[in-house]
C-alpha positions in Angstrom: 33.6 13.6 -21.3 34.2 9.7 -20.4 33.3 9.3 -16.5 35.6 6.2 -16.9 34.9 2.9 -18.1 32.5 0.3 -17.7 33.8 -3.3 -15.5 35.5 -5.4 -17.6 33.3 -8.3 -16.7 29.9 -7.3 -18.2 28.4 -10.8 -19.0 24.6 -10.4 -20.2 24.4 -14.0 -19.1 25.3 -13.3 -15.3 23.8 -10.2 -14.6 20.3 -11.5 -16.2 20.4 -15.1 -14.2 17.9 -13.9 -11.6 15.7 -13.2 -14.1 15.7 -17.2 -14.8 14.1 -17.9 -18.7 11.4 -16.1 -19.9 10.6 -16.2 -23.8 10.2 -12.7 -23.4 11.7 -10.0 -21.8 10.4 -6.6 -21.6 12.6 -3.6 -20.5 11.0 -0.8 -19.0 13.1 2.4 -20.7 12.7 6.1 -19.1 15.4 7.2 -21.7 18.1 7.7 -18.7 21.9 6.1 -18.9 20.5 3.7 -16.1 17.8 1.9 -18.6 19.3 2.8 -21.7 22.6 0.8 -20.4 20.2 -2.0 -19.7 18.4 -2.2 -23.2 21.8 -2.6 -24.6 23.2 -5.1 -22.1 18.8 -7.0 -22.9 20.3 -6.9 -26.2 23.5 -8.4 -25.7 21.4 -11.2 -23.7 18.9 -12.0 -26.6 22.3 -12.1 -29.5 23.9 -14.4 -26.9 20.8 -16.7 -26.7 18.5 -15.3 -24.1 14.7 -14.5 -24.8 13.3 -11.9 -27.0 13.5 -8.1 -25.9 11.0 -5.6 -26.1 11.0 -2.4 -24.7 8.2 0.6 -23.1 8.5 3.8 -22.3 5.9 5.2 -19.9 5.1 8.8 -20.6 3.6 10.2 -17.7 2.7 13.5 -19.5 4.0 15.6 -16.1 6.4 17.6 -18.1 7.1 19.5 -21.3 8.8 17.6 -23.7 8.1 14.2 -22.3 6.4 12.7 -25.3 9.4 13.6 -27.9 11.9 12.0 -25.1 9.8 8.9 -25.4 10.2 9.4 -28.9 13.4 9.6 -29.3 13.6 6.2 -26.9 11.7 4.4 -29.7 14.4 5.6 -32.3 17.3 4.2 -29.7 15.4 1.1 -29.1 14.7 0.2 -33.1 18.2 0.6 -34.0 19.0 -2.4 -31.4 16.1 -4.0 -33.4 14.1 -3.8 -30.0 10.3 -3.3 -30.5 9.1 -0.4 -28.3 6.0 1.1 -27.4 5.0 4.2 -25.5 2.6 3.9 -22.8 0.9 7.1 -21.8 -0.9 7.9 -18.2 -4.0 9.1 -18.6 -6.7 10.6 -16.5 -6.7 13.4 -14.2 -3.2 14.6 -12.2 -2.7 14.3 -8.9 -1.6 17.2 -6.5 -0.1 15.4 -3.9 1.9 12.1 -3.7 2.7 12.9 -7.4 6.0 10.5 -7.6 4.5 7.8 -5.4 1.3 7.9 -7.6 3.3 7.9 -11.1 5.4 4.7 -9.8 2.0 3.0 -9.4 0.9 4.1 -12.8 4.0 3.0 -14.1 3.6 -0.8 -12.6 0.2 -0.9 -13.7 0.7 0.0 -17.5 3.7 -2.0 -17.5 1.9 -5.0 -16.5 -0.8 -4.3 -18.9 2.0 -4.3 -21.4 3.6 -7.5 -20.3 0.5 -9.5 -20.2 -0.8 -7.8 -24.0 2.9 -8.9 -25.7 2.7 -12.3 -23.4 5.9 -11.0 -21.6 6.8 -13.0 -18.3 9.8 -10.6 -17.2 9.6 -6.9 -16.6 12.8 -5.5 -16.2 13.8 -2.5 -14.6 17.3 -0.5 -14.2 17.5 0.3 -11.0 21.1 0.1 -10.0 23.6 0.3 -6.8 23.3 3.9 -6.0 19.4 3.2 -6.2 19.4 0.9 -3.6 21.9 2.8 -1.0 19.2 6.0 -1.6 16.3 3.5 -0.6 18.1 2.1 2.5 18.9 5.6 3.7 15.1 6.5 3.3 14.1 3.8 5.4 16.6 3.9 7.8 15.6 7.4 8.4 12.1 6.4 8.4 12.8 3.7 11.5 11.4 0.8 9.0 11.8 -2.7 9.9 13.9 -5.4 9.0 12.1 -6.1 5.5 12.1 -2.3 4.9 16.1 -2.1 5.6 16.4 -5.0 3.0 15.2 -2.4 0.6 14.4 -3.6 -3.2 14.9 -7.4 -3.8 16.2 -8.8 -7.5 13.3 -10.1 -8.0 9.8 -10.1 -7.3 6.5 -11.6 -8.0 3.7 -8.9 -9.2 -0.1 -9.9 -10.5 1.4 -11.2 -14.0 4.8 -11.2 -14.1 8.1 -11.3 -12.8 9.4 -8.1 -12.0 13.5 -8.0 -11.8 16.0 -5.6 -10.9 19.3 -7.0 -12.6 21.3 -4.3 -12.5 21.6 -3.9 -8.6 24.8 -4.3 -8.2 26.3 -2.3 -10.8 26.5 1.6 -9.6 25.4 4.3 -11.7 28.3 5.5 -12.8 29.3 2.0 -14.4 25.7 2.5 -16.4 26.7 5.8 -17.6 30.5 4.3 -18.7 28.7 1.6 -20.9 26.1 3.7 -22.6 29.0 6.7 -23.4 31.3 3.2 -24.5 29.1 2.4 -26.8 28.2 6.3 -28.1 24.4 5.7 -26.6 23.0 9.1 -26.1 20.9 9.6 -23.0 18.6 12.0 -21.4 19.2 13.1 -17.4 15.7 12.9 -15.4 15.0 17.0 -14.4 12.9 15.5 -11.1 16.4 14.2 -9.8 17.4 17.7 -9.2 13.7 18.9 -8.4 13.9 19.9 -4.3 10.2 19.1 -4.1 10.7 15.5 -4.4 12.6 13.6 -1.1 15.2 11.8 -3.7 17.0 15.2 -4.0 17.3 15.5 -0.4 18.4 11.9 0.2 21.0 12.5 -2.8 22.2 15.4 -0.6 22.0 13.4 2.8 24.0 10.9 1.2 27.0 13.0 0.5 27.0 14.5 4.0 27.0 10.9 5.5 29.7 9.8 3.1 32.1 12.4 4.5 31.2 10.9 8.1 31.7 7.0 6.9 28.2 6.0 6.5 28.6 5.8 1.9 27.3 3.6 -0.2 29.2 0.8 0.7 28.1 0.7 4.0 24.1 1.0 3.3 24.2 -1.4 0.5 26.1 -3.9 2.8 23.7 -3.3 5.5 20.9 -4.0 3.4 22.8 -7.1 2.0 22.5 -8.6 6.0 19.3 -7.2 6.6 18.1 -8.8 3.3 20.0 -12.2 4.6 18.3 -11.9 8.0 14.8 -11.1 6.7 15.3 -14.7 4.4 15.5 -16.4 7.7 13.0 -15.3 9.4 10.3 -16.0 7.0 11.6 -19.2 6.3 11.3 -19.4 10.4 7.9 -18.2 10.7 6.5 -20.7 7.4 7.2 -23.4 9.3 6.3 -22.4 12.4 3.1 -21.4 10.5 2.6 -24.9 9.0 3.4 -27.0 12.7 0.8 -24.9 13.9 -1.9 -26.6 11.6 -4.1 -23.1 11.7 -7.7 -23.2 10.5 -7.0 -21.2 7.3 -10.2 -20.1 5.2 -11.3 -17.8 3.0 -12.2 -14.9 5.9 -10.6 -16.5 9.0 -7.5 -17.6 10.8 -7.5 -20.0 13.8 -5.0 -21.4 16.0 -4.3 -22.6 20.0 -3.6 -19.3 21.7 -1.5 -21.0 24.2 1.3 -23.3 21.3 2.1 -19.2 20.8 3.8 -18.5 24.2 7.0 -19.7 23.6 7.2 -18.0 19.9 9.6 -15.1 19.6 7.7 -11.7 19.6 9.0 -11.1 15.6 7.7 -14.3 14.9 4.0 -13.4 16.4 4.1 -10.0 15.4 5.0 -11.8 11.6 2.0 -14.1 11.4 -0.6 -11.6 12.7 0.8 -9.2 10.0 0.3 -12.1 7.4 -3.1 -12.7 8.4 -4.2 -9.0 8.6 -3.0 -8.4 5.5 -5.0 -11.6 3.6 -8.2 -11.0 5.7 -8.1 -7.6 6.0 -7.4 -6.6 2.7 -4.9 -4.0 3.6 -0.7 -4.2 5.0 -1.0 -2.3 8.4 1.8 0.1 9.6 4.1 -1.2 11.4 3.8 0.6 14.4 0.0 0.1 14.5 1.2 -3.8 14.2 4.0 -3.6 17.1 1.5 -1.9 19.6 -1.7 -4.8 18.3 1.0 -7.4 18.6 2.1 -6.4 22.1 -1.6 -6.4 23.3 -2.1 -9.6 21.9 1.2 -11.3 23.7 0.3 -9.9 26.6 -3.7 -11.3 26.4 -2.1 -14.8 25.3 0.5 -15.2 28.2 -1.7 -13.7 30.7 -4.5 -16.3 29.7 -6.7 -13.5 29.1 -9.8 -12.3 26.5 -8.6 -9.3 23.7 -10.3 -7.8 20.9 -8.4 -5.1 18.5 -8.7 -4.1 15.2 -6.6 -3.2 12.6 -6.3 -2.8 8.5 -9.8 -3.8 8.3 -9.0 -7.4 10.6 -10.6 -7.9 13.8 -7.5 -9.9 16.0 -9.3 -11.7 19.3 -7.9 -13.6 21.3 -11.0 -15.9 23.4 -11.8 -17.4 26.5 -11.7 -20.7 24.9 -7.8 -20.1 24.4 -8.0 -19.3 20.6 -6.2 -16.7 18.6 -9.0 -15.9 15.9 -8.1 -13.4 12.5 -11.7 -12.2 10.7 -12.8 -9.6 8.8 -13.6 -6.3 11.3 -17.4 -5.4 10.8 -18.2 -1.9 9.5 -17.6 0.5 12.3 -21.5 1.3 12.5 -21.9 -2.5 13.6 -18.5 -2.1 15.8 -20.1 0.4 17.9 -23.4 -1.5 18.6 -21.8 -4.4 19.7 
């Protein structure tokens, strides 16, 4: 049974713009109505004079009958005259952290993929109702700004372009183009599986839509928090550059005292930056907000702090200098 029709205004040519031009495309494909609605719409984009498609399926081997859906994928894609290839997960299985670990398998032999075929693009099919889910999650989880922002059309990863095209279409317009064009599909089991938090958001969802807070409303507050978080790191880049920093390899080094005036977001920004680049690891962001706090407060009080986080050592000296470096191994902490 038809759950009702797909927008009129489908153009391939719009809804693939972020995506800019590669000569190649390729489509990751799970075998749901969300990616099999964007292999047809790739398709549409290559016959209208976009790059050429090709497709992957990655078969995490995590269930029965995986490997004959990735199968039956390949079929699908070679009747759009879309090459396709399956890309198996290997190795031992994890038993915790099983979804979050599968994602990063997924990125990884997708990028492998990409870079083998000499793919610029990958693209993914996450959609509308994706995005409200992922707001909710962080909203829930107090996340910042950038975290309330939730998945952004594009993004850069090691070697290539990964874009999310299909972001503002909602799942049910996916489903009402794949059954418009007679595109079988298979439904993910793991969306119904309560061991996985998606279920319970999906659930959480419906309660809050009753109450006012739907989809609507998350995807428009991610729409300002992603607006807001544009502006800020636009702010903080050039308030990096007037700064003139020492910036090497291992260290960061500025005037302590050019950073009183500087909004706390805008501090708390930069050390995050650095920490992350020096350190070699993102820090949470409470761990941050409490570092960043102890910094201000060394900085406006004109006085010496040491803290470490994410594998930085943050100072701030008597000679009035706010100094990121590397953290020495904690055997060589505790002598000092």
């Amino acid at each position: 049974m038809s759950r009702g029709s797909p927008p009129a205004c489908l153009d391939p040519m719009q809804i693939f713009a972020c995506a800019g031009a590669p000569a190649l495309a390729l489509v990751a494909v799970s075998g749901g109505p969300d990616s099999m609605a964007l292999l047809h719409l790739a398709a549409r984009w290559r016959d209208g004079g976009g790059p050429q498609v090709h497709a992957a399926t990655v078969d995490h081997d995590l269930r029965p009958g995986s490997l004959a859906e990735a199968r039956s994928v390949a079929e699908w894609a070679r009747a759009l005259n879309i090459p396709h290839a399956i890309l198996t997960w290997t190795g031992d299985r994890p038993k915790a952290r099983v979804q979050e670990l599968a994602r990063q398998a997924r990125y990884r032999l997708l990028g492998e993929r990409a870079a083998k075929i000499g793919a610029q693009v990958v693209l993914t099919g996450h959609h509308a109702d994706d995005q409200a889910e992922t707001i909710l999650f962080r909203l829930l989880r107090g996340s910042g700004l950038a975290g309330l922002a939730a998945m952004a059309p594009v993004s850069q990863r090691e070697n290539f372009r990964l874009v999310r095209p299909l972001l503002e279409l909602s799942k049910a317009d996916l489903v009402a183009l794949c059954e418009a064009a007679g595109q079988p599909f298979f439904q993910d089991p793991s969306n119904l599986d309560p061991r996985f938090a998606r279920t319970d958001l999906k659930r959480a969802l419906a309660v809050l839509e009753a109450e006012g807070l739907g989809k609507g409303e998350l995807l428009r507050l991610g729409r300002r928090a992603a607006r807001a978080e544009e502006a800020l790191r636009a702010y903080v880049a050039g308030l990096r550059a007037s700064l003139r920093p020492v910036m090497e390899e291992g260290r960061f080094e500025c005037a302590a005292k050019v950073l009183q005036p500087i909004p706390m977001e805008a501090l708390l920004r930069m050390l995050e930056a650095e920490i992350t680049r020096i350190g070699g690891s993102s820090p949470r962001l409470d761990r941050l907000e409490s570092l960043a706090g102890q910094v201000r407060a060394a900085i406006l009080g004109e006085k010496p702090f040491r803290g470490t986080l994410a594998g930085a050592l943050v100072s701030v000296t008597r000679a009035g200098l706010l100094v990121v470096v590397k953290a020495p191994p904690r055997g060589a902490r505790a002598q000092e």
